[in-house]
N, C-alpha and C positions, 0 to 999 in steps of 0.2 A: 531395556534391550533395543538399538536401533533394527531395519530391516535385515542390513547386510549381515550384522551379527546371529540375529535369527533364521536367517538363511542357511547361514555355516551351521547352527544345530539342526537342521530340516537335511542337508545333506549327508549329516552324519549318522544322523539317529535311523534314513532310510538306506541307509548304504549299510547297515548294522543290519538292517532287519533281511535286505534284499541284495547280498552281496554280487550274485550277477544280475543284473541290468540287463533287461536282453527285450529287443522288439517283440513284442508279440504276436505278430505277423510270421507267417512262412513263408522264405523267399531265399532263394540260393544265389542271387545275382542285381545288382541293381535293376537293371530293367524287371525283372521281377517285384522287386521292392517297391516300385512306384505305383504299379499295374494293383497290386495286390493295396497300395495307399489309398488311390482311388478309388477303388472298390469297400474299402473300407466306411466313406461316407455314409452316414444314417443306416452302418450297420454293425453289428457286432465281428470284430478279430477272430472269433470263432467259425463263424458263420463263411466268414472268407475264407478260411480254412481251411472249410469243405470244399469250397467252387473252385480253386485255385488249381488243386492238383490234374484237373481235366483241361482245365482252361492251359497253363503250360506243359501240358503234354502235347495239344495239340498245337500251338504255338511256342514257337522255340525260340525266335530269332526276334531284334527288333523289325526286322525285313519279314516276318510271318503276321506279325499286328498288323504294319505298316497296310499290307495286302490283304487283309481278314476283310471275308463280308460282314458289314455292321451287325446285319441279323441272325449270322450265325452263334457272334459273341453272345449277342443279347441272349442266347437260347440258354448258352453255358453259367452266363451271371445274373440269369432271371431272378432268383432264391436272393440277391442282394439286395435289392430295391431299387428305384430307379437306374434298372438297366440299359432304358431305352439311351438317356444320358450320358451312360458311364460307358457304354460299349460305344455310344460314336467317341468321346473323347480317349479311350484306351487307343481305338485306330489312329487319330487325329493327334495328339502325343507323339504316337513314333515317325508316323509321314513327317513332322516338324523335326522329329530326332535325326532323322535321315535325311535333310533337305537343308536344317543349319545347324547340326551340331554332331556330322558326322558320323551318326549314328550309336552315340553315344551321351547316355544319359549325363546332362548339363551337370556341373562341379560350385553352383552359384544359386544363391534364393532368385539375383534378377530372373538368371536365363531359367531358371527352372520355372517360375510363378509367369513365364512367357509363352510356356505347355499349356495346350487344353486341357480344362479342369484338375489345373495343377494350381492351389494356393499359397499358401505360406504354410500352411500346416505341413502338410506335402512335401512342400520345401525343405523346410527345415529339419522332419526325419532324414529325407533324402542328403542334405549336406552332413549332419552328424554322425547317420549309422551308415552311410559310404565313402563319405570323404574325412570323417573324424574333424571338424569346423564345430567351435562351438553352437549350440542352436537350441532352439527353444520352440519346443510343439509345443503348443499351446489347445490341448485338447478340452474337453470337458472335464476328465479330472481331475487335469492340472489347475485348469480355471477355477475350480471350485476349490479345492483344496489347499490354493495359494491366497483366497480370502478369506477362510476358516483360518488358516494361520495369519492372517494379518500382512500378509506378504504385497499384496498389492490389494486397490480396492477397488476393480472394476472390473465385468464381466465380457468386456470388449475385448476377442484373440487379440489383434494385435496392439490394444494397450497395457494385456498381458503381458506377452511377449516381451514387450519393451522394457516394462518397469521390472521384471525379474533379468533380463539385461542386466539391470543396472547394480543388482543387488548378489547374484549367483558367481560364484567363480568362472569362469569361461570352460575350462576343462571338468567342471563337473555338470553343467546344464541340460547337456545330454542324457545323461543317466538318471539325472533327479527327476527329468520327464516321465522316461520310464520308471520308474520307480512308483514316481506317483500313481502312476495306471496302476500297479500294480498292487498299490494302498488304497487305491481308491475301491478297488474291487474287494479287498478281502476286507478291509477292517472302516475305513472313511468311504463308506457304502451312501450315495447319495438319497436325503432325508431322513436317511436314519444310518448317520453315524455314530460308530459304538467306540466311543473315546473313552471309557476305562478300560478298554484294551490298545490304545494307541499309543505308541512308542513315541509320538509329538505330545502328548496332553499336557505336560509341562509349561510348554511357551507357546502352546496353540489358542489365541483368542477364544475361538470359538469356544474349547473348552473350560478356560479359565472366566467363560462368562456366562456359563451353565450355575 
C-alpha cells in the first residue's frame, strides 16, 4: 500500500468515526479564531475556552485589541501560560491587521505567518476553517499520529505539513486535521495508544508492528 493510497483509508476510516470535523476552539468570528489560536500555544482547547468568553466580551472589535492595554489582557489570559507573550502579540496582530490589511484578518499562510506570533500552524487553521483553502495544521496529534501510520517520517511541523501535502486530497486535509485531534484524544492517546480500539489498526504501522 503506497502513502497516498493509505492516506485515502486514514481519511475515510476518520471521517466514519468523526463525521463532523469541527475546530475545537470557540470562536464566532475569524478575529476570534486566531486570538483564541494564539492562545491556544502550550495549552490545552479547553483551557482557552474558559478565558475566552471574558476576554471577547470585553473586547469586540479588531480596533478594541488594537487599543488594549498589554497588561490588562495578560490579567484575562493569565490561566494560559505565557501570557506575558501572548497578550503583547494578541495587541500587536491587530495594530498590523489595521495598519496593512485593513483590518481584516489576512486570507493567505504569507500574510498571516507576517502577524505577531502567528506561525504556520495558525496559519493554516486560519486559511481552512475561514477561508475553506486546503491546509494542514500540523499539530502534535497530527504529527504523531501521521508517523504511527506511516504517513510521513519526521517530527518537523513543517516537514510534516509538506509531506502530507503531498499525499492528502486537498479538500479533505482540513478535516483530517481535525479529526485527528480528535483521535488523538479519545483513542490514539499519546504513549499509550489503545489500538484495538482504533478504527486505523488495519494499515497503521505502528500497529501492525506490535
Amino acid at each position: 500500500m503506497t502513502k497516498k493510497e493509505k492516506a485515502l483509508h486514514a481519511v475515510q476510516a476518520l471521517k466514519n468515526k468523526f463525521p463532523d470535523s469541527i475546530c475545537s476552539l470557540n470562536a464566532d468570528n475569524p478575529l476570534q479564531l486566531i486570538i483564541a489560536t494564539r492562545l491556544s500555544a502550550q495549552c490545552t482547547d479547553a483551557r482557552v475556552n474558559l478565558v475566552t468568553p471574558e476576554l471577547f466580551a470585553k473586547y469586540k472589535t479588531v480596533e478594541d485589541f488594537a487599543a488594549a492595554n498589554v497588561e490588562d489582557v495578560e490579567k484575562i489570559i493569565h490561566s494560559c501560560g505565557f501570557f506575558r507573550a501572548k497578550a503583547k502579540d494578541i495587541v500587536g496582530m491587530c495594530q498590523k491587521m489595521i495598519s496593512d490589511f485593513g483590518g481584516e484578518v489576512p486570507s493567505t499562510i504569507e500574510e498571516l505567518t507576517s502577524l505577531p506570533g502567528v506561525g504556520r500552524k495558525t496559519a493554516n487553521l486560519i486559511v481552512g476553517d475561514v477561508y475553506g483553502k486546503p491546509a494542514v495544521v500540523a499539530d502534535t496529534h497530527l504529527i504523531r499520529i501521521s508517523n504511527l501510520l506511516g504517513l510521513v517520517d519526521t517530527k518537523d511541523p513543517f516537514k510534516v505539513e509538506m509531506q502530507l501535502r503531498e499525499i492528502l486530497p486537498p479538500e479533505e486535509s482540513n478535516d483530517f486535521c481535525h479529526r485527528c485531534v480528535l483521535h488523538g484524544r479519545e483513542t490514539c492517546i499519546s504513549g499509550r495508544p489503545k489500538c484495538d480500539e482504533c478504527v486505523m489498526r488495519e494499515f497503521c504501522s505502528h500497529a501492525n508492528s506490535k
